[in-house]
MIDO-234508 format. One record per atom (N, C-alpha, C): x, y, z; residue in three letters. Coordinates in pm, whole numbers, padded with zeros to 5 digits, always signed. Layout:
<pts>
XYZALA
...
</pts>
This chain:
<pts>
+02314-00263+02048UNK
+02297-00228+01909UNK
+02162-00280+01856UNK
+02162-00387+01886UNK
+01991-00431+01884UNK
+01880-00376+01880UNK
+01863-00309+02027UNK
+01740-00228+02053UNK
+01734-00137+01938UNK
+01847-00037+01891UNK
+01829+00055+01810UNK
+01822+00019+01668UNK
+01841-00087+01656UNK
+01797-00122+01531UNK
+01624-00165+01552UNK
+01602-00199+01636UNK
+01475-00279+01660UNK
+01396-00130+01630UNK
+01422-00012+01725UNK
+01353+00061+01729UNK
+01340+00151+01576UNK
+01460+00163+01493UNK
+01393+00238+01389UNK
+01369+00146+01289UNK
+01324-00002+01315UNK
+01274-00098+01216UNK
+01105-00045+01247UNK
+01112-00019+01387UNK
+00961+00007+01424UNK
+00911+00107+01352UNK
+00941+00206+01392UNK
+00934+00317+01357UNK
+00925+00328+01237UNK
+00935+00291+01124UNK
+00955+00295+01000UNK
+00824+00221+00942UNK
+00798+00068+01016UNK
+00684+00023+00986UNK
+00567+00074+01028UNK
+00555+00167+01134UNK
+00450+00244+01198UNK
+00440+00359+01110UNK
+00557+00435+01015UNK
+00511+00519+00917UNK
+00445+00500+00812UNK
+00503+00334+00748UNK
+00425+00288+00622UNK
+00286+00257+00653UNK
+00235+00220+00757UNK
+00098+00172+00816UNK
-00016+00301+00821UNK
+00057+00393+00889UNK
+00026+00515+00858UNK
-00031+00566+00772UNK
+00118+00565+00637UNK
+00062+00643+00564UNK
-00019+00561+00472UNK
-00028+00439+00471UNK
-00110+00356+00371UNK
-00291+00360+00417UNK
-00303+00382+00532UNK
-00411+00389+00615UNK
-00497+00543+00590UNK
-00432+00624+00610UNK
-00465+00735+00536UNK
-00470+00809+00368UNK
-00393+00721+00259UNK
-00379+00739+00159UNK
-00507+00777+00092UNK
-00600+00742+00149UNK
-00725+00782+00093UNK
-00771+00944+00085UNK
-00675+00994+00149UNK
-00689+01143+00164UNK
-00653+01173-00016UNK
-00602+01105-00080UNK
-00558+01137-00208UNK
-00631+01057-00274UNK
-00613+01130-00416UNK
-00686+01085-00530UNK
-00695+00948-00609UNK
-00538+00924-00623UNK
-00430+00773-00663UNK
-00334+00807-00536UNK
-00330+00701-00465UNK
-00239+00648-00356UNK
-00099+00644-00438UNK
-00005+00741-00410UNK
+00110+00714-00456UNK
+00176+00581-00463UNK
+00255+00510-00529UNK
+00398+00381-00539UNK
+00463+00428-00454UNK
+00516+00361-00365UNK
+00589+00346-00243UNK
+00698+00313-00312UNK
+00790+00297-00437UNK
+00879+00284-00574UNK
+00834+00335-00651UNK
+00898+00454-00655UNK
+00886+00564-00799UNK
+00930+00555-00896UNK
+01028+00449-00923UNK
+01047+00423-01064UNK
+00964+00288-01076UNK
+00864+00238-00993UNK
+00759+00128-01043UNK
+00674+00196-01139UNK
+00585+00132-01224UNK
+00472+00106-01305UNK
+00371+00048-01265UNK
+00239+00064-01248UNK
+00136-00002-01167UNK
+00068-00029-01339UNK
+00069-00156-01399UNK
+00002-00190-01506UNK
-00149-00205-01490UNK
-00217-00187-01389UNK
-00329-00275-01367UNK
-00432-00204-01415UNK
-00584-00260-01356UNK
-00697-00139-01317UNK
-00698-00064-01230UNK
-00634+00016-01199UNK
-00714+00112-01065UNK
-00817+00131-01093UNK
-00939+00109-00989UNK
-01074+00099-00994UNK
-01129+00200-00863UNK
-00995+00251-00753UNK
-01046+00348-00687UNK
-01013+00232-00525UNK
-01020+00342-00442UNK
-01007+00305-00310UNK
-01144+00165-00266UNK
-01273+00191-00317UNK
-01390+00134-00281UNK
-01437+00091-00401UNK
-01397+00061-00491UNK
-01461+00058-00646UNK
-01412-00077-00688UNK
-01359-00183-00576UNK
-01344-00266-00659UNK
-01433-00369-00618UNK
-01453-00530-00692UNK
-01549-00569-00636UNK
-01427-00723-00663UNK
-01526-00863-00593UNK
-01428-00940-00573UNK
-01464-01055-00662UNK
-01380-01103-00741UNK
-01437-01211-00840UNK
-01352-01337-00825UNK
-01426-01456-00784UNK
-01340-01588-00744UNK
-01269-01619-00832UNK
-01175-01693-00791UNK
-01071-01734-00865UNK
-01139-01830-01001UNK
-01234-01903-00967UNK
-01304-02005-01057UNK
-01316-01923-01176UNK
-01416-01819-01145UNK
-01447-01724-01266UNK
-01346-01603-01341UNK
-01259-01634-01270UNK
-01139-01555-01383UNK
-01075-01642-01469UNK
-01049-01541-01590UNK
-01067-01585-01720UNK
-00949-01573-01761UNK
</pts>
């Protein structure tokens, strides 16, 4: 019973890897939870830049 659990634990994480790896094919990367809310900035796949912890405000 093991193995087959092992195997579609795999399998499942090899789809999310997938499709997160390619998401860039789209515009906004869908929520992987559709009834989530993403409050943030989306700033874009490459658009963001990195600001140390020191200097956040």
């Amino acid at each position: 019973m093991t193995p087959v659990f092992a195997i579609s634990r795999i399998s499942g994480w090899c789809a999310h890897i997938i499709e997160e790896k390619f998401a860039e094919a789209q515009e906004k990367p869908a929520l992987y939870r559709p009834e989530a809310e993403y409050i943030g900035n989306y700033c874009g796949a490459v658009g963001c830049t990195y600001e140390p912890i020191a200097a956040r405000g």
